[in-house]
C-alpha positions in Angstrom: -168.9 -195.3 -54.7 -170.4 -192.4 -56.2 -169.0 -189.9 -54.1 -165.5 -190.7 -55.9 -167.8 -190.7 -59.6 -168.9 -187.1 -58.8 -165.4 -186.0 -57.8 -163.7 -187.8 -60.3 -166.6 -185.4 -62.4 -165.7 -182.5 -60.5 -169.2 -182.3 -59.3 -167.3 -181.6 -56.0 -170.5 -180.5 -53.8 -172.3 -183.7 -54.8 -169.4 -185.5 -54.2 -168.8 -184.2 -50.5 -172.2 -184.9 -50.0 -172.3 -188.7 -51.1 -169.2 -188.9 -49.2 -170.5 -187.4 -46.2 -173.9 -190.2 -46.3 -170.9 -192.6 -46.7 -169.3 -191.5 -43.6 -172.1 -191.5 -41.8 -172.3 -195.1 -42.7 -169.4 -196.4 -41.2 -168.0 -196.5 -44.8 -164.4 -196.6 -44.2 -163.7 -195.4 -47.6 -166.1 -192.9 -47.1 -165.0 -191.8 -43.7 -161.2 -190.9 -44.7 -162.3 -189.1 -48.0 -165.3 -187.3 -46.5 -162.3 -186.3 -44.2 -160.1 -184.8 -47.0 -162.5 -183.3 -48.6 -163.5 -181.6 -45.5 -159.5 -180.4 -45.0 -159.3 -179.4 -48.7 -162.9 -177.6 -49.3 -163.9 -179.7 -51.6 -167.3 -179.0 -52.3 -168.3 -177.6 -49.0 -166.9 -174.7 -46.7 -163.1 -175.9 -45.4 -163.0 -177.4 -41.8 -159.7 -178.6 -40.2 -160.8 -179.6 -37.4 -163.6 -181.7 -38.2 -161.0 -183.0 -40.7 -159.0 -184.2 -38.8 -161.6 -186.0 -36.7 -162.9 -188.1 -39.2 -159.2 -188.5 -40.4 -158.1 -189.8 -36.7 -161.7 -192.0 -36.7 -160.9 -193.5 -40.0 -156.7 -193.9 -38.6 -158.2 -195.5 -34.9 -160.6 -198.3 -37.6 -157.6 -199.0 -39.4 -155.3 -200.0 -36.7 -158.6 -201.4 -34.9 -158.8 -203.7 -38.5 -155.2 -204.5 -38.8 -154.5 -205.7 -35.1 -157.9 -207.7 -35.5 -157.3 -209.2 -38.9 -157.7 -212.8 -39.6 -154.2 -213.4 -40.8 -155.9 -215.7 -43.3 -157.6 -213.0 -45.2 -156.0 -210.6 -47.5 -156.1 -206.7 -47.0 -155.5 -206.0 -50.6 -159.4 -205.2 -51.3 -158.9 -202.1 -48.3 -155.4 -201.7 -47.3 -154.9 -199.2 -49.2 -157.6 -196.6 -47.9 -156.4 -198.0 -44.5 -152.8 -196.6 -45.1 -154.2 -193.6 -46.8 -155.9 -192.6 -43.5 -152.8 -193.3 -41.6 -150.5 -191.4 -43.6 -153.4 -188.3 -44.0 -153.6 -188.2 -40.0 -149.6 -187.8 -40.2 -149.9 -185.0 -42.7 -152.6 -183.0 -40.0 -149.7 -183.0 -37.6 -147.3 -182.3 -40.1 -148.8 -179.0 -41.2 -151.3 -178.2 -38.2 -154.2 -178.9 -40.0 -157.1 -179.4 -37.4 -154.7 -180.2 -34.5 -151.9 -178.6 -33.3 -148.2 -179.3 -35.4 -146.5 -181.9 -33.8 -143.6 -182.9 -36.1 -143.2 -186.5 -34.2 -146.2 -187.3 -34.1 -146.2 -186.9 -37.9 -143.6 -188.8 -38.3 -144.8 -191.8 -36.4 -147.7 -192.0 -38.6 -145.7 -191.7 -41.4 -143.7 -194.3 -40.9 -146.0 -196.7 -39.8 -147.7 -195.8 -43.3 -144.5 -196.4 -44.7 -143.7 -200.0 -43.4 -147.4 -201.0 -44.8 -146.1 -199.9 -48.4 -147.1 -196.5 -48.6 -145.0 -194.7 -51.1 -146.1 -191.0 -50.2 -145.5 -191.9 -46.9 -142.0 -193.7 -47.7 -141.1 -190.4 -49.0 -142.2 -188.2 -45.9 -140.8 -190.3 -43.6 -137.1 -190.3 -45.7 -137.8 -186.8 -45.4 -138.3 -186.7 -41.8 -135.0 -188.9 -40.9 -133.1 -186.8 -43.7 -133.3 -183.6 -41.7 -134.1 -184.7 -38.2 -137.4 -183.4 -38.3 -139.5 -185.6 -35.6 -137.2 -188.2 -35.4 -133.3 -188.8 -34.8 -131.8 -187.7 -37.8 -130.7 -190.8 -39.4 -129.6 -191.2 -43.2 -129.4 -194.6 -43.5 -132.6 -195.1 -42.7 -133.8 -191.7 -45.2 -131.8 -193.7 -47.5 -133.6 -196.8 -46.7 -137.5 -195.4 -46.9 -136.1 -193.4 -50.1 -135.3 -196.9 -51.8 -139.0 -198.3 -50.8 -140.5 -195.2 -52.5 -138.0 -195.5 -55.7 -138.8 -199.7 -55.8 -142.6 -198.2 -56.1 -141.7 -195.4 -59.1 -141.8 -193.0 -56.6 -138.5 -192.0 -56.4 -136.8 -188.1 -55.7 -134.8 -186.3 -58.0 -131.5 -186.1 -57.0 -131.6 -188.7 -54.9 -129.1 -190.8 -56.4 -127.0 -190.7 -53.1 -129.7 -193.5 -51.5 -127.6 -196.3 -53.6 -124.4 -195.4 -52.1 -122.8 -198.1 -49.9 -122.2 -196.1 -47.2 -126.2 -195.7 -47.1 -127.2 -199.2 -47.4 -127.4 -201.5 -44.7 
């Protein structure tokens, strides 16, 4: 896509631009990074709010694709912008970017990133259960979501307390 060429260039205006012609498209890809790009200012004047409504469009598809995927077919070739969009709708809430902060609703995005392999997400969600933010505060299951992320590479310093028996179920 060469939206993600001229970034990757840092010819960020041209890059929001072929981003934006992507989202316009229906291009999935192009829908949750126009999105980012729009929460970030990446080449264009910041807006949250529009943001997060390409970020909750590109969330809505996703789910729309998973429930309605042929179990047949793999979701390798998209899955992962599909997961990026969840997990970036659960950061809006997280930090009230576009939409008002709403720490459980972050979390339920996260997690539901987090169950489809996320490790970002497996991280914020640990986080979320580790301090009760959103959610119960639980630390098996921080520990738990903490493990996914470090079986990724993505683990926490000084998180060696996730392999402790007591934390694993």
């Amino acid at each position: 896509m060469q939206g993600i060429k001229y970034h990757e260039d840092n010819q960020l205006e041209k890059s929001t631009e072929y981003l934006r012609i992507a989202a316009e498209q229906d291009n999935a890809i192009g829908i949750v990074l126009y999105g980012i790009a729009l929460r970030h200012g990446w080449g264009c004047k910041p807006n949250a709010r529009m943001a997060f409504e390409y970020l909750q469009m590109a969330a809505e598809s996703a789910m729309n694709i998973i429930n309605n995927i042929n179990k047949t077919l793999s979701m390798s070739s998209f899955k992962g912008e599909l997961v990026l969009a969840i997990y970036e709708l659960g950061v809006c809430f997280r930090h009230g970017w576009g939409v008002p902060k709403n720490k459980s609703t972050a979390a339920y995005y996260f997690e539901m990133a987090a169950n489809m392999g996320d490790p970002d997400a497996q991280n914020d969600i640990a986080l979320c259960y580790s301090k009760g933010e959103g959610v119960k505060k639980d630390m098996k299951t921080a520990a738990k979501f903490y493990r996914m992320a470090h079986d990724q590479g993505h683990g926490t310093l000084g998180n060696s307390w996730i392999f402790k028996e007591k934390y694993i179920e």
